[in-house]
C-alpha positions in Angstrom: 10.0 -7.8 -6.6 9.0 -7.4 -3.3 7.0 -9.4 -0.6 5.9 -12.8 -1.0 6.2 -12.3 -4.9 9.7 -14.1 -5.1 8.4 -17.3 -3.7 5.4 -17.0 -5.9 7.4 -17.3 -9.0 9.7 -19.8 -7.2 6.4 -22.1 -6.6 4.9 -21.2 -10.6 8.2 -22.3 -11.9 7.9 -25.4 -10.1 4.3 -26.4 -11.6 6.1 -25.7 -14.8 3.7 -22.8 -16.1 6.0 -20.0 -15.5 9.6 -18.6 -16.3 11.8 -16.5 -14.3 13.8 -13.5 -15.6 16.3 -11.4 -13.9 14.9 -8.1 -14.4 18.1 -6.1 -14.2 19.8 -8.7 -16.5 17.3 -9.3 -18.7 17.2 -8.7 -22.5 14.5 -8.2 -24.9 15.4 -11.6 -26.8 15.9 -13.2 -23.2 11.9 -11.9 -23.0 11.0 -12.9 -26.0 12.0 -16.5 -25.6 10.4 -16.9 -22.2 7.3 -15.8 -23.7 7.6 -18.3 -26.6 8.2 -21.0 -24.6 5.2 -20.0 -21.8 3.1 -20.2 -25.2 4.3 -22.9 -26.8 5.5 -25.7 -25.0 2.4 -27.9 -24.4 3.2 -28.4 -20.8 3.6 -24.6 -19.5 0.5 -23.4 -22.1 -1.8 -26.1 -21.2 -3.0 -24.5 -17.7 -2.8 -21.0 -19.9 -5.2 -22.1 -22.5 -7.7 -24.0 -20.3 -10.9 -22.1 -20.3 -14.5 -23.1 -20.1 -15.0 -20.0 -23.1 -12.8 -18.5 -26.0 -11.3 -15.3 -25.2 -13.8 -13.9 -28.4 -16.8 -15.9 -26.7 -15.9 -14.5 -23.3 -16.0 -10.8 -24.4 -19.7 -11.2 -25.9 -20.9 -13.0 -23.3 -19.8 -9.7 -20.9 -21.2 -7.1 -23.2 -24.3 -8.9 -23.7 -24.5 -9.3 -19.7 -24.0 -5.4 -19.9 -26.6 -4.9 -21.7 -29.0 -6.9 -20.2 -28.5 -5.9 -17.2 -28.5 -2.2 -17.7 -25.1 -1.2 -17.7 -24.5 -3.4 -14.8 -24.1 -0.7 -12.2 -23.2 -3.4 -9.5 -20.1 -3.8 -11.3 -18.9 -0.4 -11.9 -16.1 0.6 -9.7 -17.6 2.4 -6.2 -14.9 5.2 -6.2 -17.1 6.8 -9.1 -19.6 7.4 -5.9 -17.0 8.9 -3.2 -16.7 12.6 -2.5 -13.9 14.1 -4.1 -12.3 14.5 -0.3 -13.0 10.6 0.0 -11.6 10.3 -3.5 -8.5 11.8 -2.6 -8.7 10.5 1.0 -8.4 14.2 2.1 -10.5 13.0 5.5 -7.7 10.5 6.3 -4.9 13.2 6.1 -6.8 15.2 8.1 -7.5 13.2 10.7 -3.7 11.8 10.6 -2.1 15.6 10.5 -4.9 16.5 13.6 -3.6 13.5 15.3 0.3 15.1 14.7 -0.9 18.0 15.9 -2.0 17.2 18.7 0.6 15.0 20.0 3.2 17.8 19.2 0.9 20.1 21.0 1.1 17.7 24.1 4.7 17.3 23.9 5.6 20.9 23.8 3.3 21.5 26.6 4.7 18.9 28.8 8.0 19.9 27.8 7.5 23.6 28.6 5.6 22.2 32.6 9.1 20.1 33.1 11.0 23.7 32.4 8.8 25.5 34.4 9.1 22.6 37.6 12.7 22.6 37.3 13.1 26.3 37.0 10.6 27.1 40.4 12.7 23.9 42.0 16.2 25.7 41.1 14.8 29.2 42.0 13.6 27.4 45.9 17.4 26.1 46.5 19.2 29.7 45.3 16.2 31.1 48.0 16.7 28.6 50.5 20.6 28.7 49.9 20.4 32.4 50.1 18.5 32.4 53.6 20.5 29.8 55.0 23.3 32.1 54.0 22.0 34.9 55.7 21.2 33.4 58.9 
């Protein structure tokens, strides 16, 4: 678990409609009991089993919805409609590897006008060393 999820299950333990499990600890009879009791026990399945509709009722209500409504396309999932270089966000990882590219571009670049500064600023002293030398 990761994020916020630990005090999640901290705070559903609390109300008294959850269980927590070690997950590296954990055995298949330690899940099975936890599940018994979150089914069970009248005061963890109580918020569980509170619905307006049976799970049966529910499920005809959504395919008659469905149908009336003509396959509900407002409810279809939209990535069915994106390119496939949306799909695969290809655009984004262009865009992200153009901006690497470019900033390496810049850096190499500034890198190689600091060589070339320091390199005419060297070769000035050796001349101006070499005249002063001479005189």
């Amino acid at each position: 678990m990761f994020a916020d999820q630990p005090d999640n299950m901290v705070h559903m333990e609390a109300k008294g409609v959850a269980r927590i499990l070690n997950y590296n600890t954990m055995r298949s009879q330690d899940l099975l009991d936890a599940l018994q009791t979150v089914i069970t026990q009248p005061s963890l399945s109580k918020i569980h089993h509170d619905r307006l509709l049976s799970p049966r009722d529910e499920a005809v209500f959504w395919i008659e919805f469905t149908m009336r409504n003509k396959e509900a396309r407002h409810l279809r999932v939209q990535a069915h409609s994106l390119t496939w270089y949306q799909y695969h966000s290809l655009d984004v990882v262009q865009l992200l590897l153009s901006a690497g590219l470019l900033l390496t571009l810049l850096m190499v670049k500034s890198c190689c006008l600091v060589v070339m500064c320091c390199g005419r600023t060297r070769s000035l002293k050796n001349m101006n060393s070499k005249k002063s030398k001479a005189q």
